[in-house]
C-alpha positions in Angstrom: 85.2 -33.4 -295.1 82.4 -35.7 -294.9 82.8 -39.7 -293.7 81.1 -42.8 -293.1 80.3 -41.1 -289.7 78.1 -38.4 -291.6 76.1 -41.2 -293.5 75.3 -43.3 -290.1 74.0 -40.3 -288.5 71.3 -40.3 -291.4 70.9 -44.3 -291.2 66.9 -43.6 -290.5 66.6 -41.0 -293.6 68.6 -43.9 -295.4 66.2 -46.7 -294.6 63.2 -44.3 -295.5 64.9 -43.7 -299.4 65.8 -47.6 -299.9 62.1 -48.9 -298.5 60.4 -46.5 -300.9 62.6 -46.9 -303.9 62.0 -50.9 -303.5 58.1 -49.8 -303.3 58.1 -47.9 -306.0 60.5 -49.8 -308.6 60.3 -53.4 -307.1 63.9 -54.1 -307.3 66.2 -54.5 -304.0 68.4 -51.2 -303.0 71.3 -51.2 -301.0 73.4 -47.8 -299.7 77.7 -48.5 -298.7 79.8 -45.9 -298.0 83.0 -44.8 -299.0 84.6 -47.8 -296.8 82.9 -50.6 -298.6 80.5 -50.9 -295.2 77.1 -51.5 -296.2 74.8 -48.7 -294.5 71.3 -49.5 -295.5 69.6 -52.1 -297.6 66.6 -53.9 -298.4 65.1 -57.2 -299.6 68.1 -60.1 -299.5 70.3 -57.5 -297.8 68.2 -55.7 -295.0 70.5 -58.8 -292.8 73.5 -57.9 -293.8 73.3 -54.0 -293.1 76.5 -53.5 -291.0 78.8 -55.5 -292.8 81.6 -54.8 -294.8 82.4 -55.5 -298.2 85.5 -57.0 -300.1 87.8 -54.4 -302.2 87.3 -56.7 -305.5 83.5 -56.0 -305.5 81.1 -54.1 -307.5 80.7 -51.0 -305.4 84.7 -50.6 -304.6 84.8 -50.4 -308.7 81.5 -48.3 -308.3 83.8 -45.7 -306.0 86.9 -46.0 -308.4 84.6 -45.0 -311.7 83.1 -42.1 -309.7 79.9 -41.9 -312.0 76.5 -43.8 -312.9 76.6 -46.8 -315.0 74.0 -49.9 -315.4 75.5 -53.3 -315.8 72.7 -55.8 -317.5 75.8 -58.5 -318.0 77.1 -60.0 -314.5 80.1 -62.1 -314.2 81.1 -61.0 -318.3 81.1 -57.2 -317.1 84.6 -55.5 -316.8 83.7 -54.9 -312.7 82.9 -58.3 -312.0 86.4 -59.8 -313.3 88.1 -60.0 -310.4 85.0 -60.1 -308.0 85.8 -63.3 -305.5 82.0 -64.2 -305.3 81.6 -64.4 -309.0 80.9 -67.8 -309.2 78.6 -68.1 -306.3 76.6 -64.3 -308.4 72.8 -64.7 -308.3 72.1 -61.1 -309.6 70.8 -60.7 -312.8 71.2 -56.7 -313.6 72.6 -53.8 -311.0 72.2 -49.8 -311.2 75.0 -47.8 -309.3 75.1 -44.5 -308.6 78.0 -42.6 -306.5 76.8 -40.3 -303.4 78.7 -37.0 -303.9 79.0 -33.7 -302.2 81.6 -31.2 -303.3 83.0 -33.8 -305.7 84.1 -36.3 -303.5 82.4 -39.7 -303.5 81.5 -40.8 -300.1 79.2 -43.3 -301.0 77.4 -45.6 -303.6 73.3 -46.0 -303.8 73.0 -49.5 -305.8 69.7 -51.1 -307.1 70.0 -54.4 -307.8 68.2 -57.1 -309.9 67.5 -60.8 -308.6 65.5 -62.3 -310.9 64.4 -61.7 -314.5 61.2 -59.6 -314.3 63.6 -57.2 -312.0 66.2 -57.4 -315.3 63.6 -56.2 -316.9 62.4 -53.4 -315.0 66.1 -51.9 -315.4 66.5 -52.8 -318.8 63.5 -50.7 -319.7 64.1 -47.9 -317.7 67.4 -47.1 -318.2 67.4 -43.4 -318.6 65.3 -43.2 -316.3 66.3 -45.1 -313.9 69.7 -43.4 -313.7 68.0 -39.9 -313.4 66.2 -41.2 -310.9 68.6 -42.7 -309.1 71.1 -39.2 -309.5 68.0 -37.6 -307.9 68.0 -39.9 -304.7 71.3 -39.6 -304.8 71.4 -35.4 -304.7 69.1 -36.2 -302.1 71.1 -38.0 -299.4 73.8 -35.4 -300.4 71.6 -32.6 -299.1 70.3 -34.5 -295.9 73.6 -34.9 -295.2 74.8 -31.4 -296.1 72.0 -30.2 -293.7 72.3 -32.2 -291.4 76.3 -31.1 -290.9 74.8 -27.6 -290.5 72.7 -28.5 -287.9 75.4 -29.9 -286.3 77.4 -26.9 -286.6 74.1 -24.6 -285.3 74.1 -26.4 -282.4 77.7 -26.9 -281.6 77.6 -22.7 -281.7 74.5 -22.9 -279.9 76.2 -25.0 -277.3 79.4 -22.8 -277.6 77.6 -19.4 -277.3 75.5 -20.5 -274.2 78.7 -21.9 -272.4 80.5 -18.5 -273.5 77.5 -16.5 -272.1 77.3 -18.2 -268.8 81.0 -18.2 -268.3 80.4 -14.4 -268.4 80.9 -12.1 -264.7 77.9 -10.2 -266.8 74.1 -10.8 -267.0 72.9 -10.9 -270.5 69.2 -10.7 -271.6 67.5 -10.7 -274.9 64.1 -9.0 -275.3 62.0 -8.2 -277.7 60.9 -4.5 -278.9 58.8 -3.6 -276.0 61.1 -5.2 -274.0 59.5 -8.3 -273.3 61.7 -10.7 -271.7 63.1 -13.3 -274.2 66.3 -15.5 -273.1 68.9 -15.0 -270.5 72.2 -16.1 -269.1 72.6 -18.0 -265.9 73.9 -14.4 -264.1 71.3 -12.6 -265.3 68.7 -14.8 -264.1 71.0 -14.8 -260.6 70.3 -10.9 -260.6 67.0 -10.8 -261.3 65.2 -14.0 -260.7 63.6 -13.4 -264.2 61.6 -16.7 -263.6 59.2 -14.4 -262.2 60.1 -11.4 -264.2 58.2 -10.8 -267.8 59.0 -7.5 -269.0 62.9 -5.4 -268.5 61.0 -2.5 -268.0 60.0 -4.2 -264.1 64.0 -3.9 -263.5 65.1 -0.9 -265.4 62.4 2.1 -265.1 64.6 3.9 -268.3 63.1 4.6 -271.4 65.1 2.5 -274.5 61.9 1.6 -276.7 62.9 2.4 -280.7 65.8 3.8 -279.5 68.5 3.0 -282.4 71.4 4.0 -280.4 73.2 2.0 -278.0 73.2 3.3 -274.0 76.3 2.2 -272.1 77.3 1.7 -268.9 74.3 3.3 -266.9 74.0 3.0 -262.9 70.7 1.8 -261.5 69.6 0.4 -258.4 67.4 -3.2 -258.1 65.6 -5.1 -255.6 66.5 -8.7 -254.9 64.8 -10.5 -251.9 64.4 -7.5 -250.0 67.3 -5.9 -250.7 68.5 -3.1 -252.8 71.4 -3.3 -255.2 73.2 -1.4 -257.5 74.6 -2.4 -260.8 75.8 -0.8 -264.6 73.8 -1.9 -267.3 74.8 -1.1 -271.2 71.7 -1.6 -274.2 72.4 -2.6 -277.4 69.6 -2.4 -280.4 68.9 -5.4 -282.7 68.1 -3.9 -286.5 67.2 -5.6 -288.9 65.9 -3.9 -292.0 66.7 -0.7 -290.8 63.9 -1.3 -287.7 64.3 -2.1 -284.4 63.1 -5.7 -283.3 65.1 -6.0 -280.2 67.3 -5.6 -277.4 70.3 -7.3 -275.7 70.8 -6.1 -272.1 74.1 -6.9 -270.5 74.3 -5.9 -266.5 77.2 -6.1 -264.3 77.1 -6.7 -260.8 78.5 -3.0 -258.7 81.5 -5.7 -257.3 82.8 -7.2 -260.3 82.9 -3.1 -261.6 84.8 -2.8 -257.7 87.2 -5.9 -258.5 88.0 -4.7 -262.0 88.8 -1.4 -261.0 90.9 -2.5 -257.9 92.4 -4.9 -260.2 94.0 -2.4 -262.3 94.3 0.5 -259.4 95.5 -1.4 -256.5 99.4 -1.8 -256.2 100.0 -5.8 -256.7 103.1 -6.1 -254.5 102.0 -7.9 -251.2 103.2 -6.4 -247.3 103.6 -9.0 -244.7 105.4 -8.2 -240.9 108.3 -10.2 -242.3 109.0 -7.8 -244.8 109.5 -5.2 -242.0 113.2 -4.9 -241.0 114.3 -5.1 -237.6 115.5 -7.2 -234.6 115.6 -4.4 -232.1 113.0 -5.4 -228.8 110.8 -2.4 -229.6 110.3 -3.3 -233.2 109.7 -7.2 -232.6 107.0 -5.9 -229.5 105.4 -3.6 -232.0 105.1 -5.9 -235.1 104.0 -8.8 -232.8 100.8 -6.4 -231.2 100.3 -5.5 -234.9 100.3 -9.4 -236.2 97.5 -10.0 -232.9 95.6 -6.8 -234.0 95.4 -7.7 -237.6 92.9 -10.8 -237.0 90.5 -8.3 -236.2 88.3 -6.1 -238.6 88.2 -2.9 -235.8 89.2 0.4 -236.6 93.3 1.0 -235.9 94.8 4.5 -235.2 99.0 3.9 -235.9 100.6 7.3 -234.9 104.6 7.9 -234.9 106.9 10.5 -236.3 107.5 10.7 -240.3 109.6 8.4 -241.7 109.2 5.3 -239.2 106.8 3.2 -241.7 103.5 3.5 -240.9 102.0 2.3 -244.1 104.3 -0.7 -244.2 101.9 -1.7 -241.2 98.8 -0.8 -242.3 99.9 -2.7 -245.5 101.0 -5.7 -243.2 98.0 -5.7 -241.4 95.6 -6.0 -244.8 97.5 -8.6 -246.2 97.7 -10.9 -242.8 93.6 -10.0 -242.4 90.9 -12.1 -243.5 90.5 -9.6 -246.7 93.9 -9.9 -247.8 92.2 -11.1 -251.1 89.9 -7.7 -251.4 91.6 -4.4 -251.8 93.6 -2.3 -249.7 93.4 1.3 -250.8 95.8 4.1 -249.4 94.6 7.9 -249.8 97.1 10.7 -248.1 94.9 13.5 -246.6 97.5 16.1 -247.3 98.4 15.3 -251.0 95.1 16.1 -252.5 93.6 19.5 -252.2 90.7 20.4 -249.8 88.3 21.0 -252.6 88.9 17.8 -254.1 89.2 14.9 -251.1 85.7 15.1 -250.4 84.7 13.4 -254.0 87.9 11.1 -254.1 86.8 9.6 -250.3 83.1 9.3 -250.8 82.7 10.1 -255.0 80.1 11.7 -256.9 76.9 11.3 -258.4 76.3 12.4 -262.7 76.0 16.6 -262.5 77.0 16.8 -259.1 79.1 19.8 -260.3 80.5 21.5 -263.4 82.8 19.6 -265.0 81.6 16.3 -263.5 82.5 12.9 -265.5 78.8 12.2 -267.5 78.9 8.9 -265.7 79.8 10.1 -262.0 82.7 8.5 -260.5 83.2 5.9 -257.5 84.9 7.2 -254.4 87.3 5.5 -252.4 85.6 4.0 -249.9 83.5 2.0 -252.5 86.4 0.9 -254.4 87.8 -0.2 -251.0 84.5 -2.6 -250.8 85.1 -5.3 -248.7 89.0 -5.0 -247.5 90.6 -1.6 -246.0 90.8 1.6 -246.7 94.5 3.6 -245.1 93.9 7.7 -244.2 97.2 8.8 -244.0 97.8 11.9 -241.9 94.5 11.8 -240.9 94.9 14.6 -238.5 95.0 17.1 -241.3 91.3 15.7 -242.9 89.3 19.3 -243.1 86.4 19.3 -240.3 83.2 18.8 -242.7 84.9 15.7 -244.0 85.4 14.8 -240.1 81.7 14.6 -239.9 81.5 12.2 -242.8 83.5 9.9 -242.2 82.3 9.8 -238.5 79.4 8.2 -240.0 81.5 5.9 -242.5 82.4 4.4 -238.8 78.8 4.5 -237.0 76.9 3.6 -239.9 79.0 1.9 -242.8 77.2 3.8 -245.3 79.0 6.6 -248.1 76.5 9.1 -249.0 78.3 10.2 -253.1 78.7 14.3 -253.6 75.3 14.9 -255.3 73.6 12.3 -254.4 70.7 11.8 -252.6 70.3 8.0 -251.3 73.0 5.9 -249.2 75.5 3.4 -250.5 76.4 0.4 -247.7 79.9 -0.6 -247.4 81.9 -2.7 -245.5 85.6 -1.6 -244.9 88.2 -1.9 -241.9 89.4 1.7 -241.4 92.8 2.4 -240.5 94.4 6.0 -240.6 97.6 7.3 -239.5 99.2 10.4 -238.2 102.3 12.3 -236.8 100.3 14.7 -235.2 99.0 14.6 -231.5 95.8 14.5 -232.1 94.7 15.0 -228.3 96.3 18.4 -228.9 94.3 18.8 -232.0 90.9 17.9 -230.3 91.8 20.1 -227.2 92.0 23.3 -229.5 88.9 22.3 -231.5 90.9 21.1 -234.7 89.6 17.5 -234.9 86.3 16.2 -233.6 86.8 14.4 -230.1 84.1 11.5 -230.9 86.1 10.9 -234.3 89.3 10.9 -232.0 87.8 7.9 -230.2 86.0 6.0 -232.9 89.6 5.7 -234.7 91.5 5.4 -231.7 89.6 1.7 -230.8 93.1 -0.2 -231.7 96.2 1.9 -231.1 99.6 1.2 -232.1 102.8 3.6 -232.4 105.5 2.9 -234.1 109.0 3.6 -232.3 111.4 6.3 -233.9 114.8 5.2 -235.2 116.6 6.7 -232.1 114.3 4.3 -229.6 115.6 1.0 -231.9 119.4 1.7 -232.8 120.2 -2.0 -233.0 118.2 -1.6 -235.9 120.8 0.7 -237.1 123.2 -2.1 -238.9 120.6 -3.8 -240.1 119.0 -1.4 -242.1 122.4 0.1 -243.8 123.4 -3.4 -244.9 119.5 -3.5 -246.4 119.8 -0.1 -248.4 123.5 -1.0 -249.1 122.3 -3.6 -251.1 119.5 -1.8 -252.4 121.2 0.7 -254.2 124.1 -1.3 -254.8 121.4 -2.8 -257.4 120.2 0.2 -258.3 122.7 2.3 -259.0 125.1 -0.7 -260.4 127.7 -0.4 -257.7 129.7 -2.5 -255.6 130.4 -1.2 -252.3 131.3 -3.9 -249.7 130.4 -1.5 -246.8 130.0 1.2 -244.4 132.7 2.1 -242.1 132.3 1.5 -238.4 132.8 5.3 -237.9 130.5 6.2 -240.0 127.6 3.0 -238.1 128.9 5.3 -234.9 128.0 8.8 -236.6 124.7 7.1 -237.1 123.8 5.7 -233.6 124.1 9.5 -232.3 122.7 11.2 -234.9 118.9 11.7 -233.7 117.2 10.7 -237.2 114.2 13.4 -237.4 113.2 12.1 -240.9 113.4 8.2 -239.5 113.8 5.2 -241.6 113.0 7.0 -244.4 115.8 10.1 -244.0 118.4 6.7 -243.6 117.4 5.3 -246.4 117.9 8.6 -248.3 120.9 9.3 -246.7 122.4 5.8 -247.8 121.4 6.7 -251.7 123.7 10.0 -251.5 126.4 7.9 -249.9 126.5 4.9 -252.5 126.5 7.8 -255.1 129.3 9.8 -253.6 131.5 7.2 -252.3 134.7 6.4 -254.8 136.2 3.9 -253.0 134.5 0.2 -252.1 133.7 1.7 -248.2 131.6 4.7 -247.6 133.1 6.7 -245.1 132.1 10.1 -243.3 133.1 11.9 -246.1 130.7 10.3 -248.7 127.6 11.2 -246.3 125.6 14.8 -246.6 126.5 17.6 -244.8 124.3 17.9 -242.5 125.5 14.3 -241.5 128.8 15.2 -241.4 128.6 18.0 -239.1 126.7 16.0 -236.8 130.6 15.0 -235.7 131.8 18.4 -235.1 128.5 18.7 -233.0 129.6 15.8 -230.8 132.8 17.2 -230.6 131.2 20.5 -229.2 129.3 18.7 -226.7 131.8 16.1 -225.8 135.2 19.2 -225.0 134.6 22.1 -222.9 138.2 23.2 -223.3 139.9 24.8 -226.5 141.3 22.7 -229.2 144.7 23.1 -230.1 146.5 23.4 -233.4 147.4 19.6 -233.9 143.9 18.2 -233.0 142.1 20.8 -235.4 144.8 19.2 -237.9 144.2 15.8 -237.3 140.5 15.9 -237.7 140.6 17.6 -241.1 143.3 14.7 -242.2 141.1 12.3 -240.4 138.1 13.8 -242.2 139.7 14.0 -245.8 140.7 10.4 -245.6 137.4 9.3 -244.9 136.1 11.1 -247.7 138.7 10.4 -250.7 139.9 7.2 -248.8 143.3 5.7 -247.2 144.7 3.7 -250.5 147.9 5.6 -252.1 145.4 7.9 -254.6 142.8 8.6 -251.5 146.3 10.0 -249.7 147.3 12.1 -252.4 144.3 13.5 -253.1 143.5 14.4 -249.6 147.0 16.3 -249.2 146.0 18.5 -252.6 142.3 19.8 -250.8 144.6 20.3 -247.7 147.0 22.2 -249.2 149.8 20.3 -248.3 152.7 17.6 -249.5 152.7 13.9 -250.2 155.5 13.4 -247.9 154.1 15.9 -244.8 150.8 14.0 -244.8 152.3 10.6 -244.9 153.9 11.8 -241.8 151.6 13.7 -240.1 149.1 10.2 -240.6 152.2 8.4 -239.0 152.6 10.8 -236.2 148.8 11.3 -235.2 147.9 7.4 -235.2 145.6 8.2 -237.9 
């Protein structure tokens, strides 16, 4: 939709058509728009451009006729009735002509005639005139009509530079030989293309006449001195079934890192807060770990299985300085030999059969800029020792296949329940890499060295798989806290938390009790019952603990009782009794 705004924006192309139609025709021409506001003019009303006219006058009934008409009769012409300046009129003949595009009227081009030889010029001219005037008018129609399209080129123009340079990815535009045409803001960052003619000086590939596209191809640059390595992609421009050009798009190796990571990296954030315990080994241990975590040296956290080791490692990331960058976690022992070599360091295009066209990055590049975790790093093969003995001297990956060095910069921290002194003593794991991880130790305490903990953590996986598994048990039973404080926990943490599932599962009643835990659990009592009695149990104590134990599984209510008596083989009444007599 096109308004008075449109017209202003021409006033210069405006003042051009008036001056020359009052040159050529000798009569005064005056332009209004849709508004009644008079937008060029010239003669009696070049001093009044700006000003706006009354609704009763001839151009408002100019704009309701919506078509050409001459009027050689002022003041006695049907348009002029209820004009308020009639009887101050000095014109002697007008010529109006509506300014349309698309069939709406936004505007009327008027020639009017102040004196009698001007009256006459119309008069004779009528047919003429009129055509003319249509003609002029088509004309500001199309000025205008271009004019909104250039408006609308250069908004896109505008819009398409400011979408380019918003872009994480260098763009360039070049011409068939590859000559160096436009770029975006990143792509002149990459490259410094200011002194840069040709693509060919930054990608060595051959793409001339090449009608298919090329995607996502690694190369390496130079920039001040440096060498970096980036992805580029080519698309042909065809018109007319040949090639006139190219658009390059690049992306920087790090943005490909932070996408990857992105997408790869588990989003749920570790702090020390998150790790559960009051005991005074687990506060020493988390407060050594907090001190050790401002620091970007290499950490070696040993302890059995089960006691958390990643939760630090996690915790120390995400209370680093790269708690932003990624924190990648690889388990030596859960990928096979053959394979951890490529998923640590990766692999060059054709490094073997079966190799991904476009290689593949390796862990330690994805892990660009924030930590890298090697779980159970004792069991890392020898040959891969030597590697990543040089991740640690040198901070440079060399890929499987490949044949020049990648820099990185990532804090190493691996893990282990193994002894690795042992492991180095029999030749099993390279002293110097001992002592290039071991720069910041920390060992985590076993469950057994931090029962206090003990309560703590049962309430925590209580309410854990209360949520889980839609139950609603209020508790564990103090004898069953007891079984767990002399139980010696060989799976850690992790066996508790286990053995908490089974019991939430198992249990009937709103307690768990001895009864609901696993076997092996259970006969943990009968063990402590071993060690604890060096002399012979008789009849009634044997009977008392299989009551005692069949309560705790079924529980004490009316139905726990009765059920209990039916596994033992006896009566309601008898083990109502036999609970009264034993104190049970």
């Amino acid at each position: 939709m096109y308004s008075q705004n449109d017209l202003y924006k021409i006033s210069d192309t405006l003042t051009n058509i008036t001056n020359a139609i009052a040159s050529v025709i000798n009569v005064d021409v005056t332009i209004v728009d849709e508004k009644l506001n008079r937008i060029a003019g010239t003669g009696k009303y070049l001093d009044n451009i700006g000003e706006k006219l009354n609704d009763n006058c001839l151009f408002a009934y100019a704009l309701k006729q919506n078509e050409s008409f001459i009027i050689e009769n002022p003041r006695e012409h049907e348009a002029c009735k209820n004009c308020t300046h009639k009887g101050v009129c000095r014109e002697w003949a007008q010529v109006c002509c509506p300014i349309k595009i698309n069939r709406d009227t936004i505007g009327i081009i008027g020639l009017i005639a102040f004196n009698k030889e001007q009256k006459e010029i119309i008069s004779s001219n009528k047919m003429n005139l009129l055509e003319f005037l249509n003609h002029m008018a088509d004309l500001i129609a199309s000025k205008l009509d271009e004019n909104r399209k250039k408006e609308e080129i250069t908004l896109m123009a505008s819009e398409l530079e400011i979408l380019l340079n918003s872009m994480n990815t260098g763009v360039i535009s070049t011409g068939q030989n590859g000559e160096i045409k436009r770029c975006n803001i990143i792509a002149n960052e990459m490259f410094e293309l200011n002194k840069i003619k040709n693509i060919k000086e930054i990608i060595k590939n051959k793409f001339s006449n090449k009608k298919s596209p090329i995607s996502n191809k690694e190369f390496v640059y130079k920039y001040k001195n440096k060498n970096y390595r980036a992805f580029y992609s080519v698309k042909p421009i065809i018109i007319e079934n040949e090639v006139t050009g190219y658009i390059f798009t690049f992306t920087k190796m790090k943005e490909i890192l932070k996408v990857v990571n992105d997408l790869s990296s588990p989003t749920q954030m570790t702090f020390f807060s998150d790790i559960i315990g009051e005991s005074i080994n687990i506060k020493d241990v988390k407060r050594y770990a907090k001190k050790i975590s401002k620091s970007n040296s290499t950490v070696l956290i040993t302890g059995e299985s089960g006691t958390g080791k990643e939760l630090f490692a996690r915790s120390i990331h995400f209370e680093s300085e790269r708690a932003d960058k990624p924190f990648i976690a690889i388990n030596c022992t859960a990928i096979p030999e053959n394979l951890i070599e490529t998923e640590l360091f990766g692999y060059e295009e054709g490094a073997f059969t079966g190799a991904k066209k476009s290689g593949k990055l390796g862990k330690f590049e994805l892990a660009h800029k924030g930590t890298i975790f090697l779980d159970e790093i004792g069991d890392m093969p020898l040959h891969l020792q030597t590697k990543l003995l040089r991740v640690l001297q040198e901070s440079v990956i060399e890929r499987v296949g490949g044949n020049s060095v990648i820099p990185v910069d990532v804090r190493v921290i691996a893990a282990t329940n193994k002894l690795l002194e042992q492991k180095v003593k029999y030749k099993e794991f390279r002293e110097d890499l001992y002592y290039r991880l071991n720069v910041i130790p920390l060992k985590i305490p076993p469950l057994r060295e931090r029962l206090d903990d003990i309560t703590i953590l049962v309430d925590n996986f209580l309410e854990k798989f209360n949520k889980r598994l839609n139950r609603n048990i209020n508790k564990v039973s103090n004898n069953v806290i007891e079984l767990f404080r002399q139980y010696h926990w060989p799976g850690n943490i992790r066996e508790l938390e286990n053995v908490i599932e089974y019991a939430v599962n198992m249990c009937v009643t709103d307690i768990i009790n001895i009864g609901d835990l696993p076997r092996n659990i259970r006969e943990q009592e009968y063990e402590n019952i071993k060690e604890n009695t060096s002399s012979i149990m008789t009849i009634k104590e044997l009977e008392k603990i299989e009551i005692k134990k069949a309560l705790d599984r079924y529980g004490r209510d009316n139905k726990g009782i009765e059920k209990s008596a039916r596994v033992l083989g006896i009566g309601r009444a008898t083990i109502y009794r036999k609970i009264k007599s034993y104190n049970i």
